[in-house]
C-alpha positions in Angstrom: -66.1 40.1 13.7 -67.2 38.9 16.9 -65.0 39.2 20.4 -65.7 37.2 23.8 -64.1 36.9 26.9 -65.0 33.7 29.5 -63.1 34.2 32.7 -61.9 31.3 34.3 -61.1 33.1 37.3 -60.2 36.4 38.5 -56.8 36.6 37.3 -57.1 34.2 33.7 -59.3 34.5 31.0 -59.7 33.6 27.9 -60.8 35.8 25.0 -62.6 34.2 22.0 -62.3 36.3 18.4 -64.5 35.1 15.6 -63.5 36.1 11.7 -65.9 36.3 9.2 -65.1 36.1 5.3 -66.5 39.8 5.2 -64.1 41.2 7.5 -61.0 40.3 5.1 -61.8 39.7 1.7 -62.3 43.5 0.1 -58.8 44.0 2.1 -57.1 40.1 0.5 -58.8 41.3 -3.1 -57.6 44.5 -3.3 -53.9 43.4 -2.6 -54.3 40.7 -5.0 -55.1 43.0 -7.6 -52.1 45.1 -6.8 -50.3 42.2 -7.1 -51.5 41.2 -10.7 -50.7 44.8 -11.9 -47.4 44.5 -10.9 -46.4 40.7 -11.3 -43.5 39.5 -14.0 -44.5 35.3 -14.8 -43.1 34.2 -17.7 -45.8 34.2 -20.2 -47.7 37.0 -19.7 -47.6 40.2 -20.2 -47.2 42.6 -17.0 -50.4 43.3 -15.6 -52.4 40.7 -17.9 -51.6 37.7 -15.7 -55.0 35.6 -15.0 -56.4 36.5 -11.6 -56.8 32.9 -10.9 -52.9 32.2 -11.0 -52.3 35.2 -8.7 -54.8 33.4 -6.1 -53.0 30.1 -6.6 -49.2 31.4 -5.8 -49.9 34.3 -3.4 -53.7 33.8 -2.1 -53.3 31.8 1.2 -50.0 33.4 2.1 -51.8 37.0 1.5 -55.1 35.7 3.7 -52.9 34.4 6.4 -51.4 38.0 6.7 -54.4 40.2 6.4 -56.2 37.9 9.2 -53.0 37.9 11.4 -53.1 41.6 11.1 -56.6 42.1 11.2 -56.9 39.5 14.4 -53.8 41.9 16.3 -55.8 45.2 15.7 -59.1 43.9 16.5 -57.3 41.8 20.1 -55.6 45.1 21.1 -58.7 47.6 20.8 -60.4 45.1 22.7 -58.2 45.9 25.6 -58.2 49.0 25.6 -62.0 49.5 25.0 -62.8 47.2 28.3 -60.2 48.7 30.4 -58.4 45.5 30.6 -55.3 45.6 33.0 -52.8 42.6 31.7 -50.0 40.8 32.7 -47.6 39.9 30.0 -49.2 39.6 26.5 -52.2 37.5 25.4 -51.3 33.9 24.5 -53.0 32.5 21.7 -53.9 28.4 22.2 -52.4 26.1 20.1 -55.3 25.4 16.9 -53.1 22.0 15.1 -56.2 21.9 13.1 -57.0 25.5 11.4 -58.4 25.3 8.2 -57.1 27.6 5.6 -59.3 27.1 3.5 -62.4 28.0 5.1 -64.0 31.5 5.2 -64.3 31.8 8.6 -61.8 31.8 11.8 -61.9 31.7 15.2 -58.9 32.6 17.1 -58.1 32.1 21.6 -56.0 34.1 23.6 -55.4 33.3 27.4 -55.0 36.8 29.2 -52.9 37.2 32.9 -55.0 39.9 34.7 -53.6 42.2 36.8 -55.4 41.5 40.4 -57.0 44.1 42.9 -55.4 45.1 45.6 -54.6 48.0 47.9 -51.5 49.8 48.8 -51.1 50.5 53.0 -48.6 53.0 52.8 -48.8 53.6 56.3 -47.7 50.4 58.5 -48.3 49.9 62.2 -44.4 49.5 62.5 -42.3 52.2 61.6 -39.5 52.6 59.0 -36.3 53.9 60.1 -34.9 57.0 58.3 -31.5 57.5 58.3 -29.8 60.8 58.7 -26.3 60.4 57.8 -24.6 62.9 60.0 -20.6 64.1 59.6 -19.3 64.0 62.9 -16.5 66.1 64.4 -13.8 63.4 63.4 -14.7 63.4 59.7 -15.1 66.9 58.8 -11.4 67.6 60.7 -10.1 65.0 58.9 -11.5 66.8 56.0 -10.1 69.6 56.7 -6.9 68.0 57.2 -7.4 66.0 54.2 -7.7 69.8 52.5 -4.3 71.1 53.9 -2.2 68.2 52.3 -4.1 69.0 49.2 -3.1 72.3 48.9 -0.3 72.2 50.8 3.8 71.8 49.4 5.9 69.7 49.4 8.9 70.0 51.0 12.1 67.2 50.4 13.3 65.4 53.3 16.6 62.7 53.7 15.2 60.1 54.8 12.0 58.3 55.4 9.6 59.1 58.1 6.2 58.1 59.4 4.8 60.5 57.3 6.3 61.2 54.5 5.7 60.5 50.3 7.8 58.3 49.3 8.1 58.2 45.4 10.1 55.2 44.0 10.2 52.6 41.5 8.7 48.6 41.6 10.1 46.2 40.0 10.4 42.2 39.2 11.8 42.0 35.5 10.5 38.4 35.4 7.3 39.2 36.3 7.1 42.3 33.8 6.7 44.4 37.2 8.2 48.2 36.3 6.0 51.3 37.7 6.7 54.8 39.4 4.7 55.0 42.1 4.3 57.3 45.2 3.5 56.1 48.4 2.3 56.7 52.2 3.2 54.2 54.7 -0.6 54.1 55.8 -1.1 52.2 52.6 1.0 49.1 53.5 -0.4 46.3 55.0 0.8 45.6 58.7 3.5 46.6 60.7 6.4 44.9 58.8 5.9 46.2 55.7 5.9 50.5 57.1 9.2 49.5 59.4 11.2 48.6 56.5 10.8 52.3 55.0 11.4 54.6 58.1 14.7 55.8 57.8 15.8 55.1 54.1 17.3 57.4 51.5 16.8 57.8 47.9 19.0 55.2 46.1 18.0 53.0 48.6 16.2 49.9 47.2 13.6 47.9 49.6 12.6 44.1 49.5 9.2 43.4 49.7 7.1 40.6 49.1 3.4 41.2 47.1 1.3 38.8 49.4 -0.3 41.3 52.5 1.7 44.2 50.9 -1.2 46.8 50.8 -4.2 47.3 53.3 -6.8 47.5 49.6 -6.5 44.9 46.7 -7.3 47.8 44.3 -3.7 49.2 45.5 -2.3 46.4 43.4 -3.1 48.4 40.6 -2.8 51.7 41.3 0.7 51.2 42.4 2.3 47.9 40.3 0.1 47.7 37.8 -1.1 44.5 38.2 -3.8 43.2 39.7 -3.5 41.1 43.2 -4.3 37.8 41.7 -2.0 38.3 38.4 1.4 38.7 40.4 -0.1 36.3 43.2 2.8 36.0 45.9 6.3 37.6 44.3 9.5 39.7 45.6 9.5 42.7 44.1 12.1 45.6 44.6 11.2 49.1 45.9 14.1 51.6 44.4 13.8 55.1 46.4 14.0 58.2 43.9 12.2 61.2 46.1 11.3 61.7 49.5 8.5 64.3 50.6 7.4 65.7 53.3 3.6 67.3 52.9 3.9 70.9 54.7 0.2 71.6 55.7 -1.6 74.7 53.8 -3.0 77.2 56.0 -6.4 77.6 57.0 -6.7 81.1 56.0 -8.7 83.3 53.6 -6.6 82.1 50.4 -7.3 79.0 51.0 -11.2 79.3 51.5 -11.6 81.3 48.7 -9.8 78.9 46.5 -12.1 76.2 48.0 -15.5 78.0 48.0 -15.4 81.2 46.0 -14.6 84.7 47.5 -15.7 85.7 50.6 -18.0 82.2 50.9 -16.3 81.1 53.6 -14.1 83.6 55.8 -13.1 81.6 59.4 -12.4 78.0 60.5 -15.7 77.9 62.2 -17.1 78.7 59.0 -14.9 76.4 57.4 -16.2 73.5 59.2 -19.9 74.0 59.0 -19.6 74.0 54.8 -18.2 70.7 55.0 -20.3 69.5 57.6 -23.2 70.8 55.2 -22.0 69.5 51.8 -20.8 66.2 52.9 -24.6 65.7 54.8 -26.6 66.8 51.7 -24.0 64.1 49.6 -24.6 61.4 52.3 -28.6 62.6 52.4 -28.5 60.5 49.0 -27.4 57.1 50.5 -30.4 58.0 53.5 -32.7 58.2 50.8 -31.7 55.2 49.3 -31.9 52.8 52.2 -35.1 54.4 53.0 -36.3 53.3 49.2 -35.2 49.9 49.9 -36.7 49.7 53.0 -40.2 50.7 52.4 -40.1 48.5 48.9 -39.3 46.1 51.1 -42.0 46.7 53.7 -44.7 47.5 50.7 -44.0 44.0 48.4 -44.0 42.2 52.5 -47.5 43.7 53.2 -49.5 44.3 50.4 -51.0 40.4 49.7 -52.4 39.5 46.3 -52.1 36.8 44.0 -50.8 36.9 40.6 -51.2 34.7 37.8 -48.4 32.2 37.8 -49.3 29.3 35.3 -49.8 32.2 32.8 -46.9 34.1 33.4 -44.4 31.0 33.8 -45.9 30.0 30.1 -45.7 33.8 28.8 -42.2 34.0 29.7 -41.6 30.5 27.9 -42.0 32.5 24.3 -41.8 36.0 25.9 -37.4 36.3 25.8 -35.1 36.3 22.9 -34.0 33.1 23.2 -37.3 30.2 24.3 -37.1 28.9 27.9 -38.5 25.4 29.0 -41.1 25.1 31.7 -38.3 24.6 34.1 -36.4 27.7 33.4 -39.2 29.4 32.7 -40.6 28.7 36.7 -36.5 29.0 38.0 -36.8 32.7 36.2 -40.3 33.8 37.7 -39.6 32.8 41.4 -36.3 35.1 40.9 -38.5 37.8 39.4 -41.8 37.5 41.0 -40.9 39.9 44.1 -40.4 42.7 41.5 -43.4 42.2 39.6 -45.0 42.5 42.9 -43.1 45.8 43.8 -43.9 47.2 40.2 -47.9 46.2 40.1 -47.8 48.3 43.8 -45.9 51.0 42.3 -48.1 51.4 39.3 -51.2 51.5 41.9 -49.3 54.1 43.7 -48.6 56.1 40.7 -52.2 56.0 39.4 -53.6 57.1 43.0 -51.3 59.8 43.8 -51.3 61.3 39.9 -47.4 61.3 39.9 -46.4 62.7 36.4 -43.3 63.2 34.7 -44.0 66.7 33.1 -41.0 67.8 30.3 -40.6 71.1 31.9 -39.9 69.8 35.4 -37.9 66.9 33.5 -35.8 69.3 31.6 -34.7 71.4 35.0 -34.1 67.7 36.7 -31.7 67.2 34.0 -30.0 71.2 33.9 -29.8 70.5 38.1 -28.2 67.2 37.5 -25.9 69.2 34.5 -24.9 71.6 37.5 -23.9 69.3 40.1 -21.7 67.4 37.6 -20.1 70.4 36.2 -19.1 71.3 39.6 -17.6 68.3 40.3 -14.8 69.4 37.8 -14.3 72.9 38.9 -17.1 74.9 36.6 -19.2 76.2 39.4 -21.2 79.1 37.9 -22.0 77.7 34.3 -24.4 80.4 32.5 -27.8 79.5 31.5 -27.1 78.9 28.5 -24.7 76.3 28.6 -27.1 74.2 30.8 -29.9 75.0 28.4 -27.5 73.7 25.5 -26.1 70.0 27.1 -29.8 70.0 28.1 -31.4 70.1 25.2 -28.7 67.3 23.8 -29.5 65.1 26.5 -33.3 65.2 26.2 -32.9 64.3 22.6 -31.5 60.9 22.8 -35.0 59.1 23.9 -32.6 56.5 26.6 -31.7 59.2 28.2 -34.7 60.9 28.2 -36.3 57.5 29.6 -33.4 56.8 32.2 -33.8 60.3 33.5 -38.3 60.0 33.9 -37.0 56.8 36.0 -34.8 58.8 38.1 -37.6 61.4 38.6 -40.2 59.0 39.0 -38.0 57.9 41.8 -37.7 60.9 43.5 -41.2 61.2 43.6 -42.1 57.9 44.9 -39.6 58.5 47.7 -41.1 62.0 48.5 -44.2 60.6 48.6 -43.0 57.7 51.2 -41.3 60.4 53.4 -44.8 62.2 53.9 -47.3 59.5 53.8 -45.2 56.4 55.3 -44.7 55.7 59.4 -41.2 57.0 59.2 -39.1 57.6 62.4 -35.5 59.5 62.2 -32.5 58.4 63.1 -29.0 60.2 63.6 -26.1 58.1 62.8 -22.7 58.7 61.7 -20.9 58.0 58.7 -18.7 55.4 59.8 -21.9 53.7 61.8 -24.1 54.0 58.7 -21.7 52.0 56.7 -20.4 49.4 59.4 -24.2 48.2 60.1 -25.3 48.1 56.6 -22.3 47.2 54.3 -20.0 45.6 57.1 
């Protein structure tokens, strides 16, 4: 067997792989012979069928097999053994007139390479970093948000500004019937609120669906139905109970309930958790932006060319489904700027040695176990338990995969936050989101 490579130009090549009769036939006999020990053909005894009749029915489709196989080995150590970096997977050139029959072969491939290139990390203009800060409005609304949580209820006569009203909705036609309990800040305008204040239970309020509630997902949560089921209807608001939330006090119940005992033992404390826990929660959304914005700033800077024609005809054959040259160039212009972003990222992987090691992949997952046992009230899970769900986890090989991309991640953004022009900026919650998600 003979391999050569001619390269057209620093991204194609193509890679020439010569088959001699001596490279296949021991393998093609010694299946053939298998073959005649085990072949039923009416006529003959099992195992005594002529040699010649086994070549004539299975010969060529045995040789055509053996070469494939022998051709995909040989191609892919080939690779490997000259350090070739590829894009997509070799392409082998149409051959309309291969012969069979003949003892020899010779076989084309056209290879994508991967170009050269180097990663700037460090730009002349820097990236802003975002530090999400909870100002003194949120974290008292917070806290106030904490008081009505764990505060009572206490009934009232009639409406007020403030109070839960819990009722039912209906519209028979419209198959509208659902207990629901509302605030008036959840009601769209100023109409809507007014026709509550001062009602009674019994009492039964006309209301009209369209510009009902401030959020479409309200449709829902309180009819039911989604916004553009019902469209614009009359529906019926029948009062049942009337609330009024009495405020829980701040006191050392209350923060021990919240935190754990003695965690927490004054308002001033109080408000300095929160401030802490909602920063490190907004910390992630930061981060996040910041990743965006230097993968933006890293596929903008670093220039190299890749090889379209290939790729365009490697993603042709490449999907489940084949793709005309048309699609095939309307799908690469949509994904070119991540194959960009992950060629740079592989470079930036390779430089800086960033491994996924199990043992730091298997306390990634027990920290990320933690955090989401938390969230439903088991704060202090035991060792043990975050071994167990971890070793569950790190058994199923997607998640095992999804969770290396998450790590690999993390490290490619620790890595921008030391090595990337980076300047910090303070900014609020409510600023953060108004500039970036409107």
């Amino acid at each position: 067997m003979n391999i050569t490579r001619e390269n057209i130009d620093a991204l194609n090549a193509v890679v020439k792989v010569d088959i001699a009769k001596e490279d296949y036939s021991d393998k093609v006999e010694k299946i053939l012979t298998d073959y005649r020990k085990s072949a039923n053909i009416p006529g003959f005894r099992k195992g005594h069928v002529p040699m010649g009749m086994v070549k004539k029915q299975y010969g060529k489709a045995v040789l055509v097999d053996e070469v494939n196989k022998l051709l995909q080995d040989a191609l892919g150590k080939y690779l490997v053994e000259e350090k070739l970096d590829v894009l997509g997977n070799p392409l082998p050139k149409p051959q309309d007139d291969l012969d069979w029959n003949s003892d020899a072969f010779s076989f084309e491939f056209e290879l994508g390479l991967a170009p050269e290139f180097d990663v700037k990390l460090k730009g002349k203009k820097a990236i802003t970093h975002y530090k999400i800060v909870a100002d003194d409005k949120m974290v008292n609304n917070q806290i106030e948000h904490i008081q009505k949580q764990y505060g009572k209820l206490v009934s009232e006569t009639e409406v007020a500004k403030d109070s839960e009203i819990t009722g039912k909705f209906t519209n028979e036609e419209e198959g509208v019937e659902n207990v629901a309990t509302i605030t008036l800040d959840k009601l769209k305008g100023k109409s809507n609120p007014k026709k509550f204040i001062g009602a009674k239970v019994g009492d039964v309020i006309k209301l009209k669906t369209k510009g009902l509630f401030n959020e479409d997902q309200d449709f829902m949560a309180f009819l039911k139905v989604s916004k553009d089921d019902v469209g614009s209807i009359d529906v019926d608001f029948e009062v049942s109970e009337i609330n009024q939330r009495e405020l829980a006090d701040l006191d050392q119940e209350l923060f021990d309930k919240l935190f754990g005992p003695n965690t927490v033992t004054s308002v001033t404390e109080l408000k300095t958790k929160i401030k802490e826990d909602s920063e490190k929660q907004f910390a992630q959304q930061g981060d996040q932006k910041l990743l965006n914005d230097v993968t933006e700033y890293l596929v903008d800077s670093t220039k190299f060319d890749l090889p379209s024609e290939f790729l365009q005809k490697w993603m042709q054959t490449a999907g489940d489904q084949a793709m005309t040259e048309e699609q095939a160039r309307e799908e690469y212009e949509k994904s070119e700027k991540s194959m960009r972003y992950q060629l740079i990222e592989g470079k930036l992987i390779t430089e800086h040695n960033l491994q996924v090691q199990f043992e730091e992949l298997k306390s990634y997952a027990m920290d990320m176990i933690k955090g989401q046992m938390a969230q439903f009230g088991q704060m202090y899970p035991t060792e043990k338990e975050l071994e167990d769900i971890a070793a569950r986890i790190m058994s199923n090989q997607d998640e095992v995969k999804r969770l290396s991309e998450q790590l690999m991640s993390q490290k490619l953004l620790n890595l921008y936050k030391t090595e990337a022009n980076l300047k910090i900026k303070e900014i609020s919650y409510d600023d953060f989101v108004k500039e970036f998600y409107g």
